[in-house]
N, C-alpha and C positions, 0 to 999 in steps of 0.2 A: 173469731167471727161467730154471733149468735150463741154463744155460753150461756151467757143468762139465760137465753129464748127458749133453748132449746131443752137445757134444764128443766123449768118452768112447765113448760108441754108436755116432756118424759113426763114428768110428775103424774100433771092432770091425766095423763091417758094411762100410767100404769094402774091408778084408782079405779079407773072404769073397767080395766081389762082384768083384776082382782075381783070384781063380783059374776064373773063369768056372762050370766044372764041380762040384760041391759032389758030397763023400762023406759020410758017416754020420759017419767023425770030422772031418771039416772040420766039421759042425754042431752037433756035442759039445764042441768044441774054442769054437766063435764063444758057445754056450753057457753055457761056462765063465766066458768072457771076461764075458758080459752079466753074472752073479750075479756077477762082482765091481764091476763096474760101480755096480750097483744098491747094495750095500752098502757101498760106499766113500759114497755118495749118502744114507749113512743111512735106506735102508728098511729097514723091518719084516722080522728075519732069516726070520722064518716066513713071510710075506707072498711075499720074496723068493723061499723055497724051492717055496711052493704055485706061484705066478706061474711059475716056470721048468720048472716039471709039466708045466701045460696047454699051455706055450709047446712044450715034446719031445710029450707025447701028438700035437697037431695037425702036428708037422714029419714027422710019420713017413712015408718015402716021396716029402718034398721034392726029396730029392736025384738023384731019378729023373724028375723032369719037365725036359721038353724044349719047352713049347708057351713058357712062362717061366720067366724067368732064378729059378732055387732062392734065388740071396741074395736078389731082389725082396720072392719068395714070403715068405721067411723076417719080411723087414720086415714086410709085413703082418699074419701070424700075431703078430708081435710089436706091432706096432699097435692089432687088438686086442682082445689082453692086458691093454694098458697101459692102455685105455680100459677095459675091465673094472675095473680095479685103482682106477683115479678116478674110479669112480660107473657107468660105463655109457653114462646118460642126463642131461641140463641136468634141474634142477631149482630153478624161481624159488621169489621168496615165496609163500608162500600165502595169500591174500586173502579175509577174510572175506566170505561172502554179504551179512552184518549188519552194516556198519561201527558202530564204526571197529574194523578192525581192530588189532589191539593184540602188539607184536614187543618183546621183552625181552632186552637186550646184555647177556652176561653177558661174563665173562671175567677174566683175574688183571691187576693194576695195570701199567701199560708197553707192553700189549699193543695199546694204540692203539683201545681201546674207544668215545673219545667223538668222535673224529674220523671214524671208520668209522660211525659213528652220523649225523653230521652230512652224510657222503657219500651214505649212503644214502638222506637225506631228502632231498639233492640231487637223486638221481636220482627217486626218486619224485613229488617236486615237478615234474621235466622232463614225466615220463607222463601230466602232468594230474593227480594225486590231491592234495589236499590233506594236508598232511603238520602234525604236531607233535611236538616233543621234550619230554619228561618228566626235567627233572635228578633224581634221583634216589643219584646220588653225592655223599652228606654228609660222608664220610671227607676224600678227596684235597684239599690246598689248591687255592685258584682253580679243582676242577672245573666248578663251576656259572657262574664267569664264564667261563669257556673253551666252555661249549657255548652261553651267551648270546651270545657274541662271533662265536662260530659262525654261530647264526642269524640273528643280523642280518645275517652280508654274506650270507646266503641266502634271507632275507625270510622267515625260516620260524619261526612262532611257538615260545616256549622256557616252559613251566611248572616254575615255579621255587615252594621256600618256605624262605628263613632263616630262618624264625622256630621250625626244628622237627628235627632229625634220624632223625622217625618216618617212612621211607622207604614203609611202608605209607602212610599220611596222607596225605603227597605223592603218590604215585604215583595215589589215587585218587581225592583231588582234582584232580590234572591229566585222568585219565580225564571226569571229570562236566566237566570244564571244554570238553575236544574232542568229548562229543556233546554237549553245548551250540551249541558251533561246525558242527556238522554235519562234524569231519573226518573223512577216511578213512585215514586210517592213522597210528598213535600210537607213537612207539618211545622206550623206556624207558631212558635210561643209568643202569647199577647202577653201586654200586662195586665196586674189585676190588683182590686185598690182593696182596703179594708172592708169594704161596705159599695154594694151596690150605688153610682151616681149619675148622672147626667154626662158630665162629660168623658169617661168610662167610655159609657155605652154610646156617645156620637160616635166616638174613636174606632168602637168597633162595628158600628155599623158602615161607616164608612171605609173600612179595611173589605168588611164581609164585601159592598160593593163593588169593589177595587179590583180584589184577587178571585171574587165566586169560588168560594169551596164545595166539595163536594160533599164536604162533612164538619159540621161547627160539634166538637166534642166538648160538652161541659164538663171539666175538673170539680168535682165534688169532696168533702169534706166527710168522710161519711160516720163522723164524729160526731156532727155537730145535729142528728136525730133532723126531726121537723124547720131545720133551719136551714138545711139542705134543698128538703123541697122550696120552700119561700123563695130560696137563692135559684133554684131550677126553671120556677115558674118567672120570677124577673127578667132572666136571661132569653129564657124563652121569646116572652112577649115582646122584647123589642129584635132580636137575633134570628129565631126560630131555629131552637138546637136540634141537632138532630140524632143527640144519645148522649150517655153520660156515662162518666168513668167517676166511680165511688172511692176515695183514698184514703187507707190510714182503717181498713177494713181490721186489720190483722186485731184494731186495737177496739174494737166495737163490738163487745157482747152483747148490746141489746139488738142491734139492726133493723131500729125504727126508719131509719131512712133509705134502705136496699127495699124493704116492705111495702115503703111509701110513695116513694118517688116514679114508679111508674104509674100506680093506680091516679096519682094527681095531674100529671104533667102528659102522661100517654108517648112519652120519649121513652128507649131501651137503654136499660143497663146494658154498656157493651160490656166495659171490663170491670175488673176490681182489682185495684193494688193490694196485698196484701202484707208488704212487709217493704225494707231498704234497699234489699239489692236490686240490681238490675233485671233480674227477672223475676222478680214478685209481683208482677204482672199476670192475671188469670182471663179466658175467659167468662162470662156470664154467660152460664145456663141457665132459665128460673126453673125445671124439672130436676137439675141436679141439686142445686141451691137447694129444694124446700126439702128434696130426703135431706138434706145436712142436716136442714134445721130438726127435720123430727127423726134424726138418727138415726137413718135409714142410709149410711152411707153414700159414698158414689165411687166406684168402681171403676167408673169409664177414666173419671180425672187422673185418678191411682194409676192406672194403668198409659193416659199419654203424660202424666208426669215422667214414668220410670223409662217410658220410650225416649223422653228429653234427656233423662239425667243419666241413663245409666252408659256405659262404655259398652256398643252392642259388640264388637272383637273380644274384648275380653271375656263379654259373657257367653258369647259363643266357644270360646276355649275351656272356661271352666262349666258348662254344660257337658261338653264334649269330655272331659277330663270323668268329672262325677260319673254319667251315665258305662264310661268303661272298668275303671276302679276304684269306687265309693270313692265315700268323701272322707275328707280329714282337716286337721283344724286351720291349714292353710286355705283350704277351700274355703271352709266357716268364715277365716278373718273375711279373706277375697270377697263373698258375700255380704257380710254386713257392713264390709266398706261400699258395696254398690247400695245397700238400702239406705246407707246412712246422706247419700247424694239426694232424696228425695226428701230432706229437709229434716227437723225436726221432729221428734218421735211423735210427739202431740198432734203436730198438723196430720201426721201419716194415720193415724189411728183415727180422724175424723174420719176419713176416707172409707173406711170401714165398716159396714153393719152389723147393731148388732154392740156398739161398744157404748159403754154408759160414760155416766158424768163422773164416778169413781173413778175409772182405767183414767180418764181422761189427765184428771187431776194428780193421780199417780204418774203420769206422764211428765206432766207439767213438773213436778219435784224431781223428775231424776236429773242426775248429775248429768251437764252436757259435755264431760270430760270422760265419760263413759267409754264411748269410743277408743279411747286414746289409753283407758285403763286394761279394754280389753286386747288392743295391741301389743301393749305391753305384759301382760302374760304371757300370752301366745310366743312371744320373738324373746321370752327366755326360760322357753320351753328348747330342747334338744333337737333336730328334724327327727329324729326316732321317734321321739317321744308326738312330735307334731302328724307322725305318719300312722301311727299306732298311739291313740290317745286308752286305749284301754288299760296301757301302761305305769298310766299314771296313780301310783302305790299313793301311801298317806306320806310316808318320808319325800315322794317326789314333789309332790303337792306341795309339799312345809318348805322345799328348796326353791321352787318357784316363786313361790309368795314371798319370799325375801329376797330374789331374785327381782322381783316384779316393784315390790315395794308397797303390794297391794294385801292387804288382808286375805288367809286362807280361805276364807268364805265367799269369797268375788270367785278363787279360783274354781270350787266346786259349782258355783253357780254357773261361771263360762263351759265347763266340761257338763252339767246336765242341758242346759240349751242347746250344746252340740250336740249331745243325744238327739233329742228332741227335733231338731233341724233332719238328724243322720236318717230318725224313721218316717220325718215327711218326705221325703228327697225320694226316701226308699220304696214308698207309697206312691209314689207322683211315678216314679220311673216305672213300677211294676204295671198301672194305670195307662201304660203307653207314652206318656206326656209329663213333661216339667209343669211345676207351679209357672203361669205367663208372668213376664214381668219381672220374674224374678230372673232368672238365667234364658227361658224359652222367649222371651216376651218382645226380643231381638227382630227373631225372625222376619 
């Protein structure tokens, strides 16, 4: 998500922060550079053009501070900008006083409507509320068993009716069906055609009608740049949406349409998908979102990611364990199988400030069987040897690695990382406090 973009930006502002001193054209000039940046990115030329206004109105006189560095300054003016530009502020679902609250997918066919549907019951179902799915897509083949299929590996009830293609009907029959059940929150999967049409949109106006949602969520493409918006505002105008979910994020390095679509339509990005599983579902910040984009990490996400992911008992015992008799490479494994639960090395390192477009890239190349190379080491390693890794001679080394199956060079690199880990650990604990997140981050 934002690769390109963000590339692009490191760029232009490492040039500017290389001449130390900034004049009025060194900042017209890094200027220049951003609005093409931003439009090769496919924003909104108008968007683009406003956004670069307020970004020169606020620079004026940058280039004469001396307390901080002018290209700093400049970042953060352009910071946020950027956050301006993607809403400002988080803006979740809105939750009715009166359940069950009632949330309506709309969106065009491909767009990835009933999976993002099925994610967000996911998630809803994690917060405690009782969730249900309303199939309401009569058009598309296998819709309605693909979102039964859905909830059952989610245990989330699915109101279905073949016996009818009257989407009204359905829909509010499923309605009487979940305040029957006492749920709290209902979400509707519509259908959605190739292309914006007429009869489309009676269908869903006449649904919106019917059931009054509390929240009409547009399913976006966030693939498909400036077409997205077009497809946002159509929807809009005859619907009145009330936020959009961007999909297919994970695969969009330019993010002309996360950039775009609120400055045009004034609807919030609530969420963004970012990958297939069931919970690659995020939500939108535009303050976190725009350090991503200018690689300024985000911390907070890092951090309720590993609150989601990690096993807090377990990490509470190997904290407990570390802080009374160091650590050894059972510990080590135990650890980088709880980091490795926060997904993919690459997503974890955007998260982070501070990492460039090189680490990134270097990420993106490592082996995703890593993992599973560095288990294997370790578990034909001896427990002596796993308890006292200092023990590890060159003849031990050369027994493991054919032990392992892995190259002698994998081995000494897994035993200097546990170094490496053994003196942060040892740093952290002397400091009073574990790394959060990692072991402490439970609490």
């Amino acid at each position: 998500m934002f690769d390109e973009l963000s590339a692009k930006l490191e760029s232009a502002f490492s040039r500017l922060r290389g001449r130390g001193v900034l004049s009025d054209a060194d900042i017209k000039e890094g200027l220049r550079e951003i609005r093409r940046v931003l439009l090769e990115a496919d924003v909104n030329f108008q968007l683009t053009r406003e956004f670069l206004e307020r970004v020169e109105k606020k620079a004026v006189g940058v280039s004469q501070l001396r307390t901080v560095s002018p290209a700093q300054q400049l970042v953060k003016i352009v910071h946020d900008e950027l956050t301006t530009m993607l809403g400002e502020r988080r803006e979740g679902l809105k939750l009715s006083s009166v359940p069950p609250t009632v949330v309506m997918m709309v969106g065009l066919q491909g767009s990835g409507k009933t999976t993002t549907a099925a994610k967000l019951a996911r998630r809803l179902k994690g917060e405690g509320r009782q969730v249900r799915l309303i199939a309401a897509d009569v058009y598309r083949p296998a819709a309605i068993d693909q979102l039964e299929t859905l909830g059952r590996e989610l245990d989330v009830p699915v109101y279905a009716d073949r016996t009818t293609t009257d989407v009204v009907k359905i829909a509010t029959a499923g309605l009487d069906q979940a305040r029957r059940a006492r749920d709290r929150v209902v979400l509707v999967d519509t259908a959605g055609r190739l292309q914006i049409d007429d009869d489309m949109m009676a269908e869903l106006v006449r649904l919106k009608h019917a059931i009054h949602p509390d929240e009409i969520l547009l399913v976006a493409d966030g693939m498909t740049g400036q077409d997205a918006v077009r497809i946002a505002q159509g929807f809009d105008q005859k619907l009145g949406v009330t936020g959009v979910i961007l999909t297919k994020m994970d695969g969009d390095a330019r993010g002309g349409a996360a950039l775009s679509i609120y400055g045009v339509t004034k609807k919030p990005i609530k969420f963004v998908g970012v990958g297939e599983k069931p919970d690659a579902l995020e939500d939108f910040h535009p303050d976190r979102m725009a350090g991503r984009i200018l690689q300024q990490g985000d911390i907070v996400t890092l951090v309720e990611k590993a609150q989601t992911a990690f096993d807090a008992e377990a990490a509470k015992k190997l904290e407990k364990k570390v802080r009374k008799e160091g650590m050894d490479l059972n510990d080590f494994l135990a650890a980088m199988k709880q980091i490795e639960k926060l997904g993919p090395l690459e997503g974890v390192l955007k998260l982070l400030p501070g990492v460039n477009t090189k680490m990134l890239k270097q990420a993106k190349q490592a082996d995703p069987r890593r993992m599973k190379h560095m288990e294997a080491i370790v578990l034909s390693m001896t427990m002596d040897e796993r308890r006292n890794p200092e023990t590890m001679n060159g003849s031990r080394r050369a027994r493991v690695a054919k032990g392992s199956g892995r190259p002698i060079s994998e081995v000494n690199r897994l035993l200097e990382q546990f170094r490496e880990m053994k003196k942060m650990m040892k740093r952290a604990t002397a400091g009073g406090g574990m790394p959060r997140g990692l072991f402490g981050g439970m609490r």
